[in-house]
TORDO-6645 format. One record per residue (C-alpha): x, y, z; residue in three letters. Coordinates in steps of 0.05 Angstrom, whole numbers, plus 5000, padded with zeros to 4 digits. Example, Ala and Ser with C-alpha at 12.3 -4.5 7.8 and 13.67 -1.06 7.14 Angstrom:
BEGIN
524649105156Ala;527349795143Ser;
This chain:
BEGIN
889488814784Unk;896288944820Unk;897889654837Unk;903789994832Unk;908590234889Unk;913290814905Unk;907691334906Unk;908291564980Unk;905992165004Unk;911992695019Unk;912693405040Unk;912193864971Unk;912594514947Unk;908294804896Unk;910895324855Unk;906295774806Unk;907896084742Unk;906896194670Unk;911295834628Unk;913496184563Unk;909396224505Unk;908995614462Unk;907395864384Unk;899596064359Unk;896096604363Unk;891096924413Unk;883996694419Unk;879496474372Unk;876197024333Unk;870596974275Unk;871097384210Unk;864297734222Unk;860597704286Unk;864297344337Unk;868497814381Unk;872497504429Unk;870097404505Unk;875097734564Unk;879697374589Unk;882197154656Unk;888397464671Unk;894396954690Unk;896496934758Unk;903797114769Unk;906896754841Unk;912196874881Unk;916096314864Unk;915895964790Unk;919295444746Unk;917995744666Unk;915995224628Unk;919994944558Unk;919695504513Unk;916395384438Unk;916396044421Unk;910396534415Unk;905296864451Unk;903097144513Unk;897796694534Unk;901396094526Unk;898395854597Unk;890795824564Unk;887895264540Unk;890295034477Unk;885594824421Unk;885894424358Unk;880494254298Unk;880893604259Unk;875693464201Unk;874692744188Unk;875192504117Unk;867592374085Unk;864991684097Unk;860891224054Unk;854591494091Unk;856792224077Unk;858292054005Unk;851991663998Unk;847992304009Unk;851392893975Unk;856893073928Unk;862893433941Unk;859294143952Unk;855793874011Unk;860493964058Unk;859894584098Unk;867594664130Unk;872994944093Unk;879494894123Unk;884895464110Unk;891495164137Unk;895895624130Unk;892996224166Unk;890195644222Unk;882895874205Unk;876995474191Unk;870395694150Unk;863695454169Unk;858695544109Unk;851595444134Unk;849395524064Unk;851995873993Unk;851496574016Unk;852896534097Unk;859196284137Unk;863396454186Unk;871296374207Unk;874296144265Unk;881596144281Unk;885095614329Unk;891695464352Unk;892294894297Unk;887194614240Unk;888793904215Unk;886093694151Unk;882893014132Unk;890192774113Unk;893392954171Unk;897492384201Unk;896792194272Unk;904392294275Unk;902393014266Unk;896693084310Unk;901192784369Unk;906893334363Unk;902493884352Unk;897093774407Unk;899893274455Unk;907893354452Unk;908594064490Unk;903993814552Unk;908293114543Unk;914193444548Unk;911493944606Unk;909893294645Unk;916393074640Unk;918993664675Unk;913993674731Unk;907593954711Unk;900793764704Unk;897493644637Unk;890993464596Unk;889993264536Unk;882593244511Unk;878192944458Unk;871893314439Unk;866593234380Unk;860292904356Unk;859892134360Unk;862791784295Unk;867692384288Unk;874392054300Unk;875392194378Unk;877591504393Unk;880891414334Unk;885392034347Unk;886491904428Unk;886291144434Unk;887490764365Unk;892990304391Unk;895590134325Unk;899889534344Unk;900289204278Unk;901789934242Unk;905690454285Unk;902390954246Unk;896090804266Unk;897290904339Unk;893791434379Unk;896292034432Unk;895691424486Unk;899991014455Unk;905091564434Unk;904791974501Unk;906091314537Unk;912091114491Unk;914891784499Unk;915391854571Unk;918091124578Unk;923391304527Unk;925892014574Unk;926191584632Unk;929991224669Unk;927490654715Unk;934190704760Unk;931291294791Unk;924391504755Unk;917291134762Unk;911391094715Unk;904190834732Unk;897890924696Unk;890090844722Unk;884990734663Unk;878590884682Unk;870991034647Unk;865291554669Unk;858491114653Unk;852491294675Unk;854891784720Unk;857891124753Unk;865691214760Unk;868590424737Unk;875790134731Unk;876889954666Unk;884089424689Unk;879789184748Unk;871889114727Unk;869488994793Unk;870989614825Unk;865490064808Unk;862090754835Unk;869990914848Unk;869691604901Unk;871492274879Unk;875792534935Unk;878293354929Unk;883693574978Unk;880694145017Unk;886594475020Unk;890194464960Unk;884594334912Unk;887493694880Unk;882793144854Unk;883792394867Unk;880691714855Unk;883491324921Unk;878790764898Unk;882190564830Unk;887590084804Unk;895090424796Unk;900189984752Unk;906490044750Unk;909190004679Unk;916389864644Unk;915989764570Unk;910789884514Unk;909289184507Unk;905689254580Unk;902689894555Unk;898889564503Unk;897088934538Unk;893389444591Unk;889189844540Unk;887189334511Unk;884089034571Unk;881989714584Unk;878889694513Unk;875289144515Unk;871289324580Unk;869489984555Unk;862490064538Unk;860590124460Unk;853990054419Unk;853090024331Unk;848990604327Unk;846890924264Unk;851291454259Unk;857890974290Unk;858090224290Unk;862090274342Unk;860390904388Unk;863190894461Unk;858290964515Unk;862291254563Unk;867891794574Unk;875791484581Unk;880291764614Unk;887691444619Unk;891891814690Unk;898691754678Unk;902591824735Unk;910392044735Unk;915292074799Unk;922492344768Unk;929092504810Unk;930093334810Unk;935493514758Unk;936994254777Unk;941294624737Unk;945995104764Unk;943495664707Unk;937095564739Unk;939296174786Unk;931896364808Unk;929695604816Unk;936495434855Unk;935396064896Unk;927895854918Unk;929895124933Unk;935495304972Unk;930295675014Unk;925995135028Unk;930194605033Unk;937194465057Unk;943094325007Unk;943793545016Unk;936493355015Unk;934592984947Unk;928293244917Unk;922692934865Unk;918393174807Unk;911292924824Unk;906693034758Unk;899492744731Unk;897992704655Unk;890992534635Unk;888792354578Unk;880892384561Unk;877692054499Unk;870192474517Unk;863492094483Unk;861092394428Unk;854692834437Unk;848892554399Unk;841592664375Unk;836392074390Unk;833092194322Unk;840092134291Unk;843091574328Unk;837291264325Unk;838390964403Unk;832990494429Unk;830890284498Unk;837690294546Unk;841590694498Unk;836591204508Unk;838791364580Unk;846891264561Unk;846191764512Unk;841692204565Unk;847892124620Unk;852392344562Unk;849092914536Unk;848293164608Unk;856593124629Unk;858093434565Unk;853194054579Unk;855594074652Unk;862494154611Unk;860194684562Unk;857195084622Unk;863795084658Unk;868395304605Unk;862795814586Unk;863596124664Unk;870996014661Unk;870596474597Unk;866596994624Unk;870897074680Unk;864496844727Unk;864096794800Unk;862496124802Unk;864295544760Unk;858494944770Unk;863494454771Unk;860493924823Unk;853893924767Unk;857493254741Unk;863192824760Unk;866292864689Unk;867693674709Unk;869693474777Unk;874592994752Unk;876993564698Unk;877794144749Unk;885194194749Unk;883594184666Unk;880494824657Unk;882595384694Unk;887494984737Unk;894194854743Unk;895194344690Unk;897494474616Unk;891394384575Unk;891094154499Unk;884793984472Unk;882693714406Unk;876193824378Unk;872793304323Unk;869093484271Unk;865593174205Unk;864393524137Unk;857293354123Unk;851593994126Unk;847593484155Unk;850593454220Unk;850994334216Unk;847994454284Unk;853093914311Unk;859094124282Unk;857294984295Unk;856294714373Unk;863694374374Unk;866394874343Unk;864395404394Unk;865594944446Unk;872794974425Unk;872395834420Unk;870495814487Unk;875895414513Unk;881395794486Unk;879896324525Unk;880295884598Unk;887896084630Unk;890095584672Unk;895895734716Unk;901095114719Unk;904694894783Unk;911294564790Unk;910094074849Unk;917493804883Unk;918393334944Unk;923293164985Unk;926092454972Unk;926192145044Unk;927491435007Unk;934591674986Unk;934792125056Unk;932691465091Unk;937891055066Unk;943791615073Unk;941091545150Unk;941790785148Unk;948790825127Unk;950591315178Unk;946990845233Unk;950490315212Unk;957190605229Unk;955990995292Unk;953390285301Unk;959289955286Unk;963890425324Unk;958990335382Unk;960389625378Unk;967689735382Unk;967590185444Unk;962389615474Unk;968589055457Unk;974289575492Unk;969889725547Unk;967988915556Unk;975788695557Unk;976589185607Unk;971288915646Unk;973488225645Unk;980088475658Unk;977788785724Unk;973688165740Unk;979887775734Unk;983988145783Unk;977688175830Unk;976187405825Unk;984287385848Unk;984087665901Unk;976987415916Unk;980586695916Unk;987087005962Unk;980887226009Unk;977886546006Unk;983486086025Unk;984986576081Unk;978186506103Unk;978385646090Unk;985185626136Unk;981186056202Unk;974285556179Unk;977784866179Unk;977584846248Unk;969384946255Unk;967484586211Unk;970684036232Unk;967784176304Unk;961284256260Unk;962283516217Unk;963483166293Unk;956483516315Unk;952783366247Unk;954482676255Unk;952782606318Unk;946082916306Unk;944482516241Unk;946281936293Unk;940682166342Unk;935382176277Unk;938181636254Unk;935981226312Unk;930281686325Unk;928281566251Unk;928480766257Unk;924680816321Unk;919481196298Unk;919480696228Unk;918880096284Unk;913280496311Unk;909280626243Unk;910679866214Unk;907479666281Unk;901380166274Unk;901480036203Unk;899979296221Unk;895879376271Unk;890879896224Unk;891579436172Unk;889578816221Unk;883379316235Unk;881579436177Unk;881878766140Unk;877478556201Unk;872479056186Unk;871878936115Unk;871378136140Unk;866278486186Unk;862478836127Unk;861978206080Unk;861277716130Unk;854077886166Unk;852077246197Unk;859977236226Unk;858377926267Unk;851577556284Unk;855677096310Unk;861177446356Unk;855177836367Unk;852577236410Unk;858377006432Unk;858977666473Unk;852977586491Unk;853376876517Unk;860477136553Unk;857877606588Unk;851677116614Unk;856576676629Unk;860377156674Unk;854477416708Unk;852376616722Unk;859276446743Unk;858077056791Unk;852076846814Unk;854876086817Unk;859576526861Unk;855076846906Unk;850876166916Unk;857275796938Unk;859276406993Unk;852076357007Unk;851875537016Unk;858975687052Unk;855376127106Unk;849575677115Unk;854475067120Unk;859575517167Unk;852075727210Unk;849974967204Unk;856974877236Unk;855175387294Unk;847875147301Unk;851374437308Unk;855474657357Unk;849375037400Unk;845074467390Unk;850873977423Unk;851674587482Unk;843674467476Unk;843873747485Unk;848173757539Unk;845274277571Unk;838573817571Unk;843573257599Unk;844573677652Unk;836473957651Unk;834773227656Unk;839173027713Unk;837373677743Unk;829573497728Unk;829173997687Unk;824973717641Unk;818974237614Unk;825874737598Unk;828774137558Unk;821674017523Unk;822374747500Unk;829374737485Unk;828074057438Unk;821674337403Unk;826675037383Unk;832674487363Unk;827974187324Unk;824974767285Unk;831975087279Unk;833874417245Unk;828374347198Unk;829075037168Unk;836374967163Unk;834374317120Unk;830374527076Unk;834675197062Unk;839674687042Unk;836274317006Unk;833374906961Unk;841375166957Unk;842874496932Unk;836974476872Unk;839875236860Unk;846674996851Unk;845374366811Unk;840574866770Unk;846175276751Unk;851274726739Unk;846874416690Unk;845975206656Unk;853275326654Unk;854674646622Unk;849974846573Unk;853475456573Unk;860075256556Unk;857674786506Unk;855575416461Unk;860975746479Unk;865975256455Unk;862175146387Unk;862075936378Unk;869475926392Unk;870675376349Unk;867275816281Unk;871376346300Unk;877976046305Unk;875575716234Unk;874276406204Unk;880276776229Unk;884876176187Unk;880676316131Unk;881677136138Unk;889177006150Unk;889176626086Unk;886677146056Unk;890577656079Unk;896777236056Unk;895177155993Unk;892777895980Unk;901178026013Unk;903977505968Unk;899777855903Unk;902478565927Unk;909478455936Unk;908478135866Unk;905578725829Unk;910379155873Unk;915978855837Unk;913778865772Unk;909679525776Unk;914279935736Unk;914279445679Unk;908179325678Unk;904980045679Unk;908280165609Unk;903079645577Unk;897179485628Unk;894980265638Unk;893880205564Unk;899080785543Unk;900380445470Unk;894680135433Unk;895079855373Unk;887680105357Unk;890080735361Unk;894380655298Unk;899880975324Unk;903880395359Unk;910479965354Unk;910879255328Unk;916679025379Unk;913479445438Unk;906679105435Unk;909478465432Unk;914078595490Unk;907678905535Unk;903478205508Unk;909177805545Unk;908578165604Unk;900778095597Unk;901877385591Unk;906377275655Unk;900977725698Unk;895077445681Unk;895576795727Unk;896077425784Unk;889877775754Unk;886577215757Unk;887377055825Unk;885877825839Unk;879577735804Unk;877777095846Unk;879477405904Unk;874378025894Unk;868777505868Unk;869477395941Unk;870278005972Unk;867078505925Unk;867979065881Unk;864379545926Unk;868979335995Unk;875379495949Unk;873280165928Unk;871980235997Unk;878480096017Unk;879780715960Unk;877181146022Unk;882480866077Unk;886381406115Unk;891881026109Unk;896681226059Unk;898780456043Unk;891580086046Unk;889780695999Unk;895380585951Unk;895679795943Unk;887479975934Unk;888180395872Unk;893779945848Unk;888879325851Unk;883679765810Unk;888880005762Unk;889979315750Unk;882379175740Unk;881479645695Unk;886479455657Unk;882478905626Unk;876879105576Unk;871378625617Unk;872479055672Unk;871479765648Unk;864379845642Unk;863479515711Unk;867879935751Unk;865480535725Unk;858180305738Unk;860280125814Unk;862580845823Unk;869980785823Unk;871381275769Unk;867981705812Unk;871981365882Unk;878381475835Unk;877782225815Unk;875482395886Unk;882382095899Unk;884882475847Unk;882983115862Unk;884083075943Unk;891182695953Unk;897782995950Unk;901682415936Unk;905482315880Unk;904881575879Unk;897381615890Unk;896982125822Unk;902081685786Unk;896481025797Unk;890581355801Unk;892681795726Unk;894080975702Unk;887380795724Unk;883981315688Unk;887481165632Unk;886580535628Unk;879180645643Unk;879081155582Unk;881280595533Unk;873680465527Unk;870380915480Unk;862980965523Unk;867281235589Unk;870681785555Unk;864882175552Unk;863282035632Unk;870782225653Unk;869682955614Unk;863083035641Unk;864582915710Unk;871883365697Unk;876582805685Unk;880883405638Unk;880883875686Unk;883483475744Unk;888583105699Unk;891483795681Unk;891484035750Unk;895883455772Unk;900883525712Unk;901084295733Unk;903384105806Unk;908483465787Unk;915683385767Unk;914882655774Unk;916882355692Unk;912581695704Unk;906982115733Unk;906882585678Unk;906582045635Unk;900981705667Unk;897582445656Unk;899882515584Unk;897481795568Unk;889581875592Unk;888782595557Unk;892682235496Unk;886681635502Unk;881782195512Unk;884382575440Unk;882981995398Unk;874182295411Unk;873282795360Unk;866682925403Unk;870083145461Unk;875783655426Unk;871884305443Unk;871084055515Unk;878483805522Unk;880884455501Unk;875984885548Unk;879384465610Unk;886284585593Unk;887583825564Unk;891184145504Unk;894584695540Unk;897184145601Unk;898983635542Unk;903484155507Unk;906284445591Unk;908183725607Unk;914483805550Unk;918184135602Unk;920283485626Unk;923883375579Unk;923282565587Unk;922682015528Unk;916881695549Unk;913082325568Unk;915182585496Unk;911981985467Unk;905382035501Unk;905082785488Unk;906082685410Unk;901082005408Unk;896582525438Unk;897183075389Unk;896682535328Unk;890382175360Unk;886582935363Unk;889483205293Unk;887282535257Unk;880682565290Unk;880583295273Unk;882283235204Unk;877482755192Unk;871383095218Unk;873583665178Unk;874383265117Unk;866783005126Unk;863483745132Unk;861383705202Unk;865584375233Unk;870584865198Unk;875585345217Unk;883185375242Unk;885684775277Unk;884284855358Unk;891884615367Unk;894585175332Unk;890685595374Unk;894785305435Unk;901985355403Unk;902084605385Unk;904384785306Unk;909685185329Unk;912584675384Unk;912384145326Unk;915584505278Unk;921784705330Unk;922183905348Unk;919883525289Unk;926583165291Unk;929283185367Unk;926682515382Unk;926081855377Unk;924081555309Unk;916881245334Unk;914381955368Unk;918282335312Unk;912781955266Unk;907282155313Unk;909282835307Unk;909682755220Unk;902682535219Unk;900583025260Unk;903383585218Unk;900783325147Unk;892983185176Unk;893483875201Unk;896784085130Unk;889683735104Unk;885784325129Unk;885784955083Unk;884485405144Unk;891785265171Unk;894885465117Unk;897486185137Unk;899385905206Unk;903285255166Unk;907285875122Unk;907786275186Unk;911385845223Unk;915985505165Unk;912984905157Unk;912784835090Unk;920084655090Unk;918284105143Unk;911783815092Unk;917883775040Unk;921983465087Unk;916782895104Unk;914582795034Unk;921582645023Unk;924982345088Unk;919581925122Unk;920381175128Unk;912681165128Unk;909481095059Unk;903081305079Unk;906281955119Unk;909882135055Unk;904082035012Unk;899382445059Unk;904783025060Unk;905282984980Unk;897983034982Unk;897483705027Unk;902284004987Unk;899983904912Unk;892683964936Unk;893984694970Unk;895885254914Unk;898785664973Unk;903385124989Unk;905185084913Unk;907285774908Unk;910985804970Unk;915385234941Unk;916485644881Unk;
């Protein structure tokens, strides 16, 4: 149940006093022995407000107290004739007699006795019209229903009498009254309707709220129910379409004495909020308001009417109750004694008043000797049967006539009105504010102006002394950029020659690697080099050596003819034994010299024959060698031709063959992917030569090459790789020979921009297949992706990036984990671009992880908000649903209506304004199945529905 508004707390002022009287007499007396109790004498305050006067008496703060007999019933009639009845009423003189039998009764006097034909027109001015009207004017009131069950309570206080207007009860009348002397310009009516059952404090206009708390203001005393339902109301139909809700979830039981006897105690709060209407003659009101507040401060009449239909006490033998009845009627019987004992203690002027003994007397405090106006009217039947019953109500009521309450006039300031007077005032020094703010500004630029004049006079005095240097300054900047210039191309010369001669290296180790038996090879044919050298040396060595012996042949030649001669001249001397010597030394000098030639000789032919040999191998070696180096220049040539190929068409051909639009994905163009399959076409006679040419080389030796320290090797590596992996065949194998691994390493360690712009496409590419997604998250494939889009500026690197988290969104498994490394957060950073392409990748991303999302939702497997709304991706959509392009401006629409799909977006969705957007698609997209999926989010969501309305 709604509740109303305007009831804030303000600043008040209480005022005590006793209004004048309002007609009757004192208290009750009786005609023999009942003698009136003291009384409580009234209070009398500082300040008052006197109440309406009605004419009368003294007391006319005390409780005021009304009998009304109920006519005899078929039950009374069924067991007596007319003499049983033991009340006689005496109008007139407002007395009642009680006959307990022929010979013994007893008077009473109250402040009004009703017959059996009174009207309920009458009952209503007499007992509820003064404290009505006293409400009206500020005050508190109560109006009260008391009696045995079956004697007409309800029928007096809440008959609602829709069909017959005289029918209707002091609910119905008191509410009709007060909505007739007010007005709604500046006045405010609410009402809470509540039931006491089972000592259990329940809404009657909102069942569910039960056990409501009884809270008392320490201070001033007053009694609240913060727990329970306050409407607003505006016209009588309302009134009766709220009681009778309140009716119907009252509790009532057919007992034997009432078919249909309420089971609990109503009460109806009626709460008023009026503007102050002061008038001047008012002197001694004027006077005290003027005190406490200042002239111009509007002030309001806060006041609280209840209205309390009280169950009937009852006997069990009577009633005839059974089983749970039993215990209401204990609960009841127990509040309405609490009650009797307090109004006995009020009476007798005690000490203490029990009044926490039962929430009905807490909730009544203010009733009985507090500061609301009091009426109460007391039921009774006319059977002697129910004697006991109607003696104990009617000294019930003689007790309460004697309770003095003392009524309060409680008056707050207005700050609404006050608040708005401030606005107004705001609003023009705000205005006038504004107006000194546009002086002071032309002023300003006024100043500014002069200042930038004769900042420019300064400036072309200054260019006129500057011309000069800086024309000295141009002649030495060129001839500096001349000196880099030529500095520059010598150190290019430089690089392109180490470039070569790195690349020559390392082609020839790779050859190296693969080629085993080749190394073998050169292996031996340094080997057989360097045993040719040392032969050749020792080849060298023998020939010196066979040159000595042949130069000391020469010399022993030449002694041996001195010899000879010498013997000539022995002989012709006679010499002869000397000669005989000299021969026998000739001849052994001869034969050693022989055979030392001879054994040079066998040496020499020896090593001929071995160097032959030799040179043979050597030759054959040389031969392979040469053979191999054609076939590794070949190869080099080709892998040249191939690169300046894909250099050429690189930029083309990363839009399709990194795998950036898939038609799997659901997302793509038509035209697009039949532009990207012509380009597939006119590459793959190059892939397929790349693919021949690492059947021969090798998977591994590339990735290898993904290692190189130099820059270029490294790059035309990952760009051969990137081209693998563009083709589904390859995926699985590359990522099984460690390259994913090769290419995040490469990732993650390398600052250059073209290396993150291929080695992002690679990945990419590589996350097209559904079974490595899962390895590139695991082994942080998000996290390094978002760390390079953090650090770039570069559009076709950034789109690389956006593409492979994009591919990665379309795994509903690996959501949680993308968000946790930033993939959502660097998806949504990378807008800052500002670039078509990266704008398209970013909102295929964002559709591929809502339509995953959606779906999983849709099947029960997780709940809650979306985790792109938790990142700010509704908000960004919403702001640029219709910036770009048509094909990502559908991306973005199917994005918004599968997150629409999910009932835990919907505050976000009305947050952010995007219902308008939802209508806008349902209406404006050249998608059918967009519109229809927006159509469905809305009329499917009742939020959505009444947002629209």
């Amino acid at each position: 149940m709604a509740t109303g508004g305007g009831w804030a707390p303000a600043r008040s002022v209480e005022r005590h006093g006793a209004p004048p009287p309002r007609g009757g007499g004192g208290g009750g007396t009786r005609s023999k022995s009942v003698a009136p109790g003291p009384r409580r004498p009234s209070p009398s305050p500082a300040r008052s407000r006197p109440a309406p006067d009605n004419g009368g008496s003294s007391d006319s703060c005390r409780v005021r107290v009304s009998v009304r007999l109920r006519p005899k019933n078929s039950e009374d009639l069924a067991h007596g004739s007319d003499f049983d009845s033991c009340v006689e009423l005496q109008p007139e003189s407002k007395r009642l007699k009680l006959k307990k039998n022929n010979w013994s009764c007893e008077s009473y006097k109250f402040d009004e006795v009703f017959s059996e034909n009174a009207s309920q027109k009458r009952v209503y001015e007499v007992v509820a019209k003064p404290v009505v009207e006293s409400v009206l004017e500020g005050y508190n009131g109560t109006v009260m229903a008391y009696g045995q069950t079956g004697t007409g309570k309800t029928y007096t206080v809440g008959q609602l009498g829709k069909d017959d207007p005289s029918e209707r009860g002091i609910m119905v009348r008191a509410l009709e009254h007060i909505l007739s002397s007010m007005s709604f310009e500046t006045d405010r009516v609410a009402i809470s309707y509540l039931q006491l059952y089972l000592e259990s404090v329940q809404d009657l206009l909102a069942p569910e709220k039960t056990n409501i708390p009884i809270v008392e203001d320490a201070k001033t005393g007053d009694v609240s129910l913060p727990g329970a339902a306050v409407v607003e109301i505006k016209d009588l139909e309302h009134v009766f379409h709220l009681l009778q809700i309140g009716e119907a979830n009252r509790h009532a039981a057919n007992t034997k004495m009432n078919t249909e006897s309420s089971r609990s105690h109503a009460i109806l709060i009626i709460h008023l909020q009026r503007s102050s209407r002061i008038k001047e003659e008012n002197s001694s009101l004027s006077n005290d308001t003027h005190n406490i507040f200042p002239d111009d401060l509007p002030l309001v009449l806060k006041s609280k009417l209840l209205i309390v239909d009280l169950a009937g006490s009852e006997r069990i033998d009577k009633s005839g109750s059974e089983g749970h009845m039993i215990e209401e009627a204990k609960f009841i019987n127990l509040s309405l004694t609490s009650l009797g004992k307090c109004i006995n203690a009020l009476a007798e002027n005690s000490p203490h008043i029990p009044t926490r003994d039962s929430k009905l007397t807490r909730i009544l405090r203010d009733s009985f000797g507090g500061t609301s106006r009091t009426s109460l009217v007391v039921t009774i039947g006319p059977s002697s049967r129910h004697y006991s019953e109607t003696s104990s109500t009617i000294m019930f009521g003689q007790r309460a006539m004697k309770v003095v309450n003392t009524i309060k006039l409680k008056e707050e300031a207005d700050y609404e009105i006050l608040y708005k007077k401030m606005e107004r005032e705001v609003d023009q020094l705000t205005s006038e504010m504004e107006r000194q703010q546009k002086l002071i500004k032309s002023e300003k630029m006024q100043l500014d102006k002069k200042f930038k004049e004769s900042e420019r006079s300064f400036h072309d005095l200054r260019m006129t002394s500057n011309i000069r240097i800086e024309n000295l300054e141009k002649e030495k900047c060129q001839l500096e950029s001349t000196v880099k210039t030529l500095m520059r191309d010598l150190e290019e010369e430089k690089g392109q020659k180490n470039l070569l001669s790195e690349q020559i290296a390392e082609l020839e180790k790779l050859l190296n690697k693969n080629k085993q038996q080749q190394l073998e090879n050169l292996s031996r044919t340094k080997i057989l080099t360097d045993t040719t050298k040392e032969h050749e040396k020792e080849m060298e060595e023998l020939l010196r050596q066979l040159q000595e012996e042949r130069h000391c042949s020469s010399s022993l030649k030449d002694r041996m003819s001195v010899l000879q001669q010498e013997l000539c001249d022995a002989q012709s001397s006679a010499q002869e034994s000397m000669a005989r010597e000299l021969e026998k030394k000739l001849t052994k000098v001869t034969e050693e010299l022989t055979s030392q030639v001879q054994s040079l000789k066998e040496k020499i032919s020896g090593l001929i024959s071995e160097k032959e040999v030799i040179y043979e191998e050597l030759k054959s070696t040389q031969e392979k060698v040469q053979q191999e180096m054609w076939q590794r220049q070949g190869l080099e040539d080709q892998i040249r031709r191939l690169e300046r190929s894909t250099s050429d068409n690189y930029a083309e051909e990363s839009k399709t063959s990194y795998g950036m639009v898939r038609s799997g994905s659901g997302l793509g163009n038509a035209a697009f992917v039949s532009k990207s399959g012509k380009i597939r076409e006119a590459l793959s006679g190059q892939r397929g030569t790349i693919s021949k040419i690492f059947e021969e080389v090798g998977l591994p030796n590339v990735l290898a090459l993904l290692k190189s320290e130099d820059l270029d090797v490294q790059i035309h590596a990952v760009k051969v790789v990137a081209n693998l992996a563009a083709e589904d065949i390859n995926q699985e194998r590359i990522v099984e020979e460690g390259g994913l691994d090769a290419l995040l390493s490469v990732l993650e360690t390398s600052e250059n921009t073209t290396i993150h712009r291929v080695t992002a496409g690679a990945v990419a590419n590589l996350a097209m297949n559904g079974s490595n997604q899962g390895v590139i998250m695991n082994k942080g494939g998000a996290r390094l992706l978002a760390n390079v889009s953090s650090k770039t500026e570069d559009p076709q690197t950034l789109r690389m990036v956006a593409g492979a988290i994009a591919n990665l969104c379309g795994n509903e498994k690996l959501h949680l984990m993308l968000k946790q490394d930033g993939g959502i957060k660097a998806l949504l950073g990378m807008v800052r671009s500002g670039h078509a392409d990266v704008i398209a990748q970013i909102a295929r991303g964002i559709a591929n992880f809502a339509k995953c999302e959606s779906r999983v939702i849709s099947q029960g497997h997780r709940k809650g908000r979306s985790l792109l709304i938790e990142d700010g991706v509704l908000t960004w959509m919403v702001a640029n649903s219709t910036r770009f392009s048509a094909s990502t401006r559908r991306h973005i629409e199917l994005a918004f209506c599968h997150l629409a799909q999910n009932e835990d977006n919907t505050c976000d969705i009305i947050a952010s304004g995007g219902i308008k957007e939802l209508l806008r698609i349902s209406r404006e997209s050249p998608r059918d199945d967009t519109r229809n999926l927006a159509k469905k989010a809305l009329d499917s969501n009742p939020a959505f529905l009444r947002e629209i309305q």
